[in-house]
N, C-alpha and C positions, 0 to 999 in steps of 0.2 A: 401664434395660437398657443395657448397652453397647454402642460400636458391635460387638464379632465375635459380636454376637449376632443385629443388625442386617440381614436381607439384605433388598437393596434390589430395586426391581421396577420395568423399565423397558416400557412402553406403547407399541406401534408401531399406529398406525392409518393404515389406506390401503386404496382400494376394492378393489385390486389383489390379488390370491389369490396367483400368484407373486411379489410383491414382500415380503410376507405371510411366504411361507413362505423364501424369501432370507434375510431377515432374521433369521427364528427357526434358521436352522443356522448363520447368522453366529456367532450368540451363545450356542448351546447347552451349550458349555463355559466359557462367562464364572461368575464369583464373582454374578451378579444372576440372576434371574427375568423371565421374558420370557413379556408377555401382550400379547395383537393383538385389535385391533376393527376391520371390515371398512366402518366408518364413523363419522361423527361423533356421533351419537344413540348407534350403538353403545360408542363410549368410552366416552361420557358416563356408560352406564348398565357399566360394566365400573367404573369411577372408583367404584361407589358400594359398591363390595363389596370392591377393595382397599386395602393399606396400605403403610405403608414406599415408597410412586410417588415413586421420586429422581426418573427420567427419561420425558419424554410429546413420542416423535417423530408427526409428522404430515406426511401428505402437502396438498396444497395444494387441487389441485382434483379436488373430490370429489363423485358425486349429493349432490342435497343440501345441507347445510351444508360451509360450506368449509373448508378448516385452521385461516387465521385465525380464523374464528367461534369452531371447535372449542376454539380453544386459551384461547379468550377465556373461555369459558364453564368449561373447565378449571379453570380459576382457582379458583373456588367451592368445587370437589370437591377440588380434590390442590393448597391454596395454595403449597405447598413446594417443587413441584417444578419442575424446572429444563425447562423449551420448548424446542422446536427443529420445524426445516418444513423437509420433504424433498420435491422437489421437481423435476421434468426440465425448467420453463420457465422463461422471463427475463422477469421482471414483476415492474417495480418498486414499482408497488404495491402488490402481492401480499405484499413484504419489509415493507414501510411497517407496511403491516396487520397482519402476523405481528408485528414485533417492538413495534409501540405496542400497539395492541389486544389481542395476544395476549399478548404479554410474552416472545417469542421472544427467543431470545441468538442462535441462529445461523441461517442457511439454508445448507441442504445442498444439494447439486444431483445428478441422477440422470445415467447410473448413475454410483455410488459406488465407492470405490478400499476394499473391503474393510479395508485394513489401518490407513486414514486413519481411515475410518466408526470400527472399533472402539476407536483411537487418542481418537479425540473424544466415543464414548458414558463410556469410561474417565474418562476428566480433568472429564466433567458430574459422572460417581458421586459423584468425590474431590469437587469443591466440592461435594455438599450433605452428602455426609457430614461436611465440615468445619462447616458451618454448624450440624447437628443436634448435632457435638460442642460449636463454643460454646452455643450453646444450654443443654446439659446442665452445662456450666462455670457459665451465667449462677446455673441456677438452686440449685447446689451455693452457690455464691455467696452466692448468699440466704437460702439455708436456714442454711450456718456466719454470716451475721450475726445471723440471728435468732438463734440457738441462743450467739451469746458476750453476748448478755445476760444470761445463763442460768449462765454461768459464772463462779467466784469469780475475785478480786484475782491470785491466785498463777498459776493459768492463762492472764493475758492477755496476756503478753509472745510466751509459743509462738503460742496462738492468732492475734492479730495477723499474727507471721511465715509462718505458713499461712495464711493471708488473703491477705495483701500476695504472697506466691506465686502463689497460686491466681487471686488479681486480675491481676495482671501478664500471666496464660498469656490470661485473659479480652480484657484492653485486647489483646492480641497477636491476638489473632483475630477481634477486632472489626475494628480495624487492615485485618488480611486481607480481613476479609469488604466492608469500606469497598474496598477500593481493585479488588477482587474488582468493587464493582459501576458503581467509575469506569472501566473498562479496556472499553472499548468496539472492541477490536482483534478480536473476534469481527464486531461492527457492519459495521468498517470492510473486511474480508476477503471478507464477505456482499455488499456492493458493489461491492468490488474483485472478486468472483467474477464480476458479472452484466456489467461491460465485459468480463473475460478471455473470457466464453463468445461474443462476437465474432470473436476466431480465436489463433493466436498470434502475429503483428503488434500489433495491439492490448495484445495482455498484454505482450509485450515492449517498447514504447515504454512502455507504463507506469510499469513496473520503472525503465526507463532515466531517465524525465523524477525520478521520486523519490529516483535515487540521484544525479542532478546537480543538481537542486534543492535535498536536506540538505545537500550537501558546500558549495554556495554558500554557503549560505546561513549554514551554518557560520565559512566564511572569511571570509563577511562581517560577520562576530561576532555574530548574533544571540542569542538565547537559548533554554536549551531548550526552553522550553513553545511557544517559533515556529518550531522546527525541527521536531516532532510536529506542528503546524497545515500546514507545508505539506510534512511526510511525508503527510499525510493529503489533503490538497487534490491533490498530484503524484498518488495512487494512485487519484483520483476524477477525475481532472479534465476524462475526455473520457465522462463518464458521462451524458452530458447526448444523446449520440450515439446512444446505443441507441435505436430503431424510425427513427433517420431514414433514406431511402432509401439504397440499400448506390450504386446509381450516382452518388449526391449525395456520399456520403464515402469513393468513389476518387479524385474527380476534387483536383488541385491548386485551390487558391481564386481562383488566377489565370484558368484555362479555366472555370469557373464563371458561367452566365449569371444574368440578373438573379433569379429565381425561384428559381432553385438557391441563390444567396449569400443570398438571404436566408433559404430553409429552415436553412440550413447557421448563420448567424446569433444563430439562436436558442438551437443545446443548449449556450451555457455559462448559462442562464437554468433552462434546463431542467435542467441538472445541479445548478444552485443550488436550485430545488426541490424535486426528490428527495430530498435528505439535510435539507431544512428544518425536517421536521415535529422531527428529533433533534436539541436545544438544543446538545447537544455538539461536536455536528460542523458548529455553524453559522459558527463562525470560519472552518472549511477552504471552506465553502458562498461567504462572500466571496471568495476568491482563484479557484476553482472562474469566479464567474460574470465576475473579470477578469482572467481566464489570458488575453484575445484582445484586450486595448486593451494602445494602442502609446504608444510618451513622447512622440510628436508629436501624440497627439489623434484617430487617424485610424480606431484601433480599434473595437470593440463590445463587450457592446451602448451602453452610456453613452458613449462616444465621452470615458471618462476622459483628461488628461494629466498629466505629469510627476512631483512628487513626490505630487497625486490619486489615483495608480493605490496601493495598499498595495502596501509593497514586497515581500513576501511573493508577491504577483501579478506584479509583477515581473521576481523569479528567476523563476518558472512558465512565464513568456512565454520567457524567453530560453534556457531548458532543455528547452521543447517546443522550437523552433525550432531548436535545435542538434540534438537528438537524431532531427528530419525531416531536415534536409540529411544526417547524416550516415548515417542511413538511403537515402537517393534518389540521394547521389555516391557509395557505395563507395570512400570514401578516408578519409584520416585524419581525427581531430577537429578539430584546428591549422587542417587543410585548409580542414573546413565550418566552423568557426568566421571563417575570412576568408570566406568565403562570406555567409556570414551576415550577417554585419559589414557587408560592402560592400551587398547587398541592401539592410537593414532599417537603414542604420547611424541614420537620423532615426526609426527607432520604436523603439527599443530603447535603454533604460536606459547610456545612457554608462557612468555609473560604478560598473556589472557588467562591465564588458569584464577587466579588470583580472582580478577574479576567476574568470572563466570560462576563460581563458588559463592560469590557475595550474591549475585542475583538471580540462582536458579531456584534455589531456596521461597523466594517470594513470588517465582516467576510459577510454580507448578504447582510449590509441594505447603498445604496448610494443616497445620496439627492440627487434629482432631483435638475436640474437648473430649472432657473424659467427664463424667454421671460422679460425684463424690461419695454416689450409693452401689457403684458398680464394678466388675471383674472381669476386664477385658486386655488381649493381648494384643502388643503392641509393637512394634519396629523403632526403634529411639536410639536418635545421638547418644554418648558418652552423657555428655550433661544435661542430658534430660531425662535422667537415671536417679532416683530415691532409694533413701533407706527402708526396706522392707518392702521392693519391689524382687518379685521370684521370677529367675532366668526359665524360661519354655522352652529353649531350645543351647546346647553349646555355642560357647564363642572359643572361635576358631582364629588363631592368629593370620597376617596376609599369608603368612608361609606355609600353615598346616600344622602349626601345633595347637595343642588343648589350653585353653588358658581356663576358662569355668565351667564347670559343668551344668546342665540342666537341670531346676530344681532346686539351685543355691538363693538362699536368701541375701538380697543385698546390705548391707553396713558401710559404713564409712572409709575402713580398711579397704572390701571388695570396689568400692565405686573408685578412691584414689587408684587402686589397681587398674581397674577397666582404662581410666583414663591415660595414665601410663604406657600402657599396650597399643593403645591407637596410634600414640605419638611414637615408638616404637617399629611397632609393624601392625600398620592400621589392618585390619577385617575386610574385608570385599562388601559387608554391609554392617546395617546398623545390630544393636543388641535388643535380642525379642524377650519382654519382659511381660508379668503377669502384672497386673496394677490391682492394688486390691483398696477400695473403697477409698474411705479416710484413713485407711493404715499408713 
């Protein structure tokens, strides 16, 4: 049968009668079939009467048998089809269970964004409709080899070249269907889902630590299979935090008393365990449990040093740490990056400085244009200092002497100076100048 003869038929089970009936006007005009069981036993016995089941959503906690089980036992009835756990808690191993046990690819979280939901039931159809089509390649495959035994001399040269075709389209969507089931970015979205549901603070330091993490990590030439290991460790890496006390992880680590630091201690352990039971993501699972050990030793939990810590964990530590200062000072990255620097300068990887300097700069911080009609003050590099630009405030050397006073016109002489100074004994910040028009 082909597939546009094919309609496919997706199984929503939940005890929920309105969630139930949501779901079936979600999809009432979709290209599939939509059938609902108001429990797990109930699926199960729903599973035994139909056919063509691409898709089998479940809710999690259910009377009864629970999703995971559900989906577990699924298995048996509708090998084929493609799992998924819908669900309004955060429980991690609730995901564990769904995606080992059950053989879930994703967890959904309630309520759902309609347009996402039907985005993601869509893109399930496609892969297994792709799957049923290699399939049906495989076995056309086998059938034209069996069948050019069968045919004389004069025919084998075509036949062959329709083989060799037809194999080609075959290896190509096996290909797919392989890499289809190495791509574990549903996996990793599923857990990056269950930190986001913390607040948006949390989702945003996340995002932040993964996009200054790859960029390092990058400049610091690594390769790509360890720029994906700690994309993946950045977007997991405080997942370890979820059920600890919400008073425990407001506080800075500093105001922290002893019972608190050591609760607080534990979730990069705990975050290394939750992602452990999946082989794949146990490489991100090490950087995960030493995102919090420092290059002098003084970290946790293993109290790792120097080049001990994988450098991988490394960048993690020094991209969480920047992206809190710059979070907590409201100034620029340059800024929390000297912040930083001076704070942690003995736990923190030396010879990341370098790197993190080259890309915080692009990573936060974008000059402002300036009006070529306008008088406004400014915060600026050394070299991004003009002739006849007026200091609004003293520069103060790192140590606390006077180097210019406020209200000095810049020259050529003063800007060679400024820049001297820095190099010298740099400022704690930049130099606040007046910018005056086209002067």
């Amino acid at each position: 049968m082909s597939d546009e003869l094919i309609r496919p038929t997706v199984l929503f089970v939940d005890d929920e009668e309105n969630i139930l009936k949501a779901l079936q006007r979600l999809t009432m005009d979709e290209e599939f079939d939509t059938e609902i069981a108001n429990s797990g036993d109930a699926g199960l016995q729903k599973l035994t009467t139909l056919s063509n089941v691409a898709l089998i959503v479940s809710d999690q906690r259910m009377p009864g048998m629970n999703g995971a089980e559900f989906l577990h036992q699924s298995q048996q009835l509708a090998p084929e089809a493609i799992r998924m756990l819908l669900t309004g808690y955060s429980d991690i191993s609730a995901a564990a269970d769904a995606i080992n046990k059950g053989g879930a690819s994703r967890y959904l979280n309630k309520p759902w964004n309609d347009d996402d939901l039907l985005q993601t039931l869509k893109a399930a159809i496609e892969t297994w409709k792709l799957s049923n089509d290699n399939k049906r390649l495989q076995a056309i495959v086998q059938a034209q080899n069996e069948e050019m035994k069968q045919w004389n001399e004069n025919l084998k040269n075509r036949v062959l070249q329709q083989t060799t075709a037809i194999r080609k389209k075959a290896d190509d969507l096996n290909e797919a269907l392989v890499q289809l089931k190495q791509n574990y970015s549903g996996i990793i979205n599923a857990f990056s889902g269950l930190v986001e549901l913390r607040g948006q603070k949390a989702q945003q330091h996340a995002r932040n630590v993964m996009e200054l993490a790859v960029a390092a990590a990058r400049e610091y030439g690594l390769m790509p299979e360890e720029l994906e290991i700690i994309r993946t460790a950045a977007l997991l890496h405080d997942i370890g935090e979820i059920g600890l006390p919400e008073n425990v992880l407001e506080k800075s680590q500093d105001y922290m008393t002893q019972n608190e630091l050591h609760i607080y201690s534990q979730h990069p352990v705990r975050g290394q365990m939750a992602i452990d039971s999946i082989a794949e993501l146990r490489p991100a699972g090490i950087l995960i449990r030493h995102h919090h050990e420092y290059f002098n030793g003084t970290g946790f939990p293993d109290k790792l040093a120097g080049d001990a810590i994988p450098i991988g964990a490394r960048i993690l530590t020094y991209a969480d740490q920047l992206d809190k200062a710059v979070a907590s000072g409201g100034d620029t990255a340059e800024q929390a990056l000297t912040r930083v620097e001076l704070g942690l300068s003995i736990k923190l990887d030396p010879g990341l400085q370098r790197v993190f300097r080259k890309i915080a700069r692009y990573a936060y911080f974008t000059m402002p244009e300036i009006d070529p009609n306008a008088t406004v003050e400014l915060e600026l590099k050394p070299e991004e200092l003009r002739a006849g630009m007026i200091l609004t405030k003293d520069v103060i050397s790192g140590t606390g002497m006077m180097l210019l006073n406020k209200g000095v016109t810049l020259d050529a002489v003063k800007l060679e100076a400024i820049q001297r100074y820095y190099q010298l004994d740099p400022p704690l910040h930049g130099v606040f100048a007046l910018v005056h028009g086209k002067g």
